[in-house]
C-alpha positions, 0 to 999 in steps of 0.5 A, spaced: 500 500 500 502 507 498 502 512 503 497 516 497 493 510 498 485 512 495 487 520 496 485 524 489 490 529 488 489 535 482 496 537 479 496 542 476 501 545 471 504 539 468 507 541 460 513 535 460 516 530 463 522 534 466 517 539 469 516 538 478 509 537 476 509 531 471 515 527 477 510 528 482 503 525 478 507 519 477 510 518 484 503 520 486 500 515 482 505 510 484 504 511 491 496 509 490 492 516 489 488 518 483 491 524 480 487 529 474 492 533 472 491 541 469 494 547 464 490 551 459 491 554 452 496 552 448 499 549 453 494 542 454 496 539 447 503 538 451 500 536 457 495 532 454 501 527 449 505 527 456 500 524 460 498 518 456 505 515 458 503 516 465 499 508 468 493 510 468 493 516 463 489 521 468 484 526 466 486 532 463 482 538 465 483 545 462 484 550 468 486 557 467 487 561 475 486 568 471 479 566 468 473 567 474 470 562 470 474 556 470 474 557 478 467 557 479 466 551 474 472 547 478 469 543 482 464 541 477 469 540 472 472 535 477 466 531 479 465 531 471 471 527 470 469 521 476 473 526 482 468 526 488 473 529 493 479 532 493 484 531 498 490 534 495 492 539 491 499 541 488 501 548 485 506 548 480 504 555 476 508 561 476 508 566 470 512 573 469 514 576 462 521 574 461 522 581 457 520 586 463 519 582 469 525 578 470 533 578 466 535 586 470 530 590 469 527 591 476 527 598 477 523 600 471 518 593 470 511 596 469 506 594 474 500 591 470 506 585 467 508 586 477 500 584 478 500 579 472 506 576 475 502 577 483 496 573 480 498 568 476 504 567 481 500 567 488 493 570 489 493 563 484 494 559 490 489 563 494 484 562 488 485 555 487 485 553 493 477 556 494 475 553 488 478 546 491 474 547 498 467 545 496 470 537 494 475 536 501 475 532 505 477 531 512 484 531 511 487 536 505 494 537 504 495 543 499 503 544 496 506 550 492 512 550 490 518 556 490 525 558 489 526 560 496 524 568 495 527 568 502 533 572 500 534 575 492 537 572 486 540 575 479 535 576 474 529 574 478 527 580 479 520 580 480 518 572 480 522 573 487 517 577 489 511 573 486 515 566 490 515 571 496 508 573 495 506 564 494 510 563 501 507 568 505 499 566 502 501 558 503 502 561 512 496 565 511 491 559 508 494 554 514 493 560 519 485 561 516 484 553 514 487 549 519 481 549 524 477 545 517 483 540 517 487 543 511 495 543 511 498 548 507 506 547 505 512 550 500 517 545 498 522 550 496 527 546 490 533 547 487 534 549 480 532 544 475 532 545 467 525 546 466 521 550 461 520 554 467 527 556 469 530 557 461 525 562 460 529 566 465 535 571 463 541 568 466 539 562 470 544 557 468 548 561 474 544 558 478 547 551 477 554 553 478 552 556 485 548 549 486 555 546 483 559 549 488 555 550 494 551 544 495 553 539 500 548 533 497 550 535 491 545 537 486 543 534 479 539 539 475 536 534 471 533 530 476 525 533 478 524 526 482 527 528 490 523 535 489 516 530 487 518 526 492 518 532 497 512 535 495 509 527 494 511 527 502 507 533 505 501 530 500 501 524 505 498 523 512 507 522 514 506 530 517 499 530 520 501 536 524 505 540 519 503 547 515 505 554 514 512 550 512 517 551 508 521 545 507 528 546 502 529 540 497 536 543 494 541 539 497 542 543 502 544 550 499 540 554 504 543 552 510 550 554 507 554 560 505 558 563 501 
């Protein structure tokens, strides 16, 4: 038996198989749960041909967290697609355009592309999480997923203050949801080589700060320790566990220079 064992669980943001969202669908599976997965736009395509090599082939359901509409339907759309209760939810959506908001040009980024990236970054978490609520069950794990906004980081500019922003919502939903049996934690990874990450300017600074300062060491293409952290939290193994942070990066926020 799993430690997912009979738990539904929605994915959202899987777009391919090097993606922290498509590691977690399949340990999650793995482990026993029923996982549906979403995206949305030109983005379901990919999401839609990836997930056939996930045993079984979830359902895919289309969820934009900017559109009003597709949150009011979600619990509909969930139940349309054989899902009666929601145990668990994974936020693995973030978004800030590349040209104004990350790469340098912090000072000078307009604010309706800082509020794209607050909403679709953040408030999402918030959002989804409400339009979840009418499906949970008694025990409900939410995970979002950060690059420690903590402290700041070259070229991340704006992003880093959407990552702090989804920090401080996930405490905020575990202090106003905790009393209705939900758990909200961040699992903070280090840098992979997603599509997420080689949308920003300069990340790949990043990997040689991981190479020379991780004491685990560190691989970039593997997303599984990071799915197993956030499959961790989904499980009943932290029953008293929210308003967490915990650091799946092979230890480089413990160290310094």
């Amino acid at each position: 038996m799993g430690i997912l064992e009979g738990k539904s669980i929605l994915v959202t943001g899987v777009t391919h198989k090097t993606s922290i969202a498509y590691q977690v669908a399949k340990i999650a599976q793995e482990q026993g749960a029923t996982v549906v997965v979403s995206n949305f736009g030109r983005a379901m395509s990919l999401t839609k041909r990836v997930s056939q090599s996930l045993d079984p082939a979830p359902a895919v359901i289309e969820l934009n967290v900017t559109d009003d509409e597709h949150l009011a339907n979600l619990a509909y759309t969930l139940r349309e697609n054989g899902i009666e209760k929601i145990d668990g939810i994974v936020h693995s959506i973030a978004y800030a355009n590349p040209e104004t908001a990350l790469g340098g040009g912090f000072l000078t980024t307009p604010w309706p592309d800082v509020a794209n990236a607050l909403q679709v970054s953040a408030y999402s978490l918030a959002s989804l999480t409400m339009a979840c609520k009418p499906l949970f069950s008694d025990d409900v794990s939410v995970v979002g997923l950060t690059f420690d906004a903590r402290i700041s980081w070259p070229t991340y500019d704006w992003m880093g203050v959407a990552k702090a922003a989804l920090e401080s919502t996930s405490r905020y939903l575990a202090r106003y949801l905790g009393s209705e049996g939900v758990r909200c934690n961040i699992v903070a990874a280090g840098p992979l080589d997603t599509i997420a990450k080689k949308a920003i300017p300069g990340s790949n600074t990043f990997n040689d700060t991981w190479s020379d300062r991780s004491p685990l060491g560190w691989d970039t293409t593997d997303a599984v320790p990071t799915a197993k952290g956030v499959v961790a939290l989904l499980s009943d193994w932290f029953p008293k566990t929210t308003g967490e942070m915990i650091h799946v990066d092979g230890g480089v926020h413990s160290t310094g220079g």
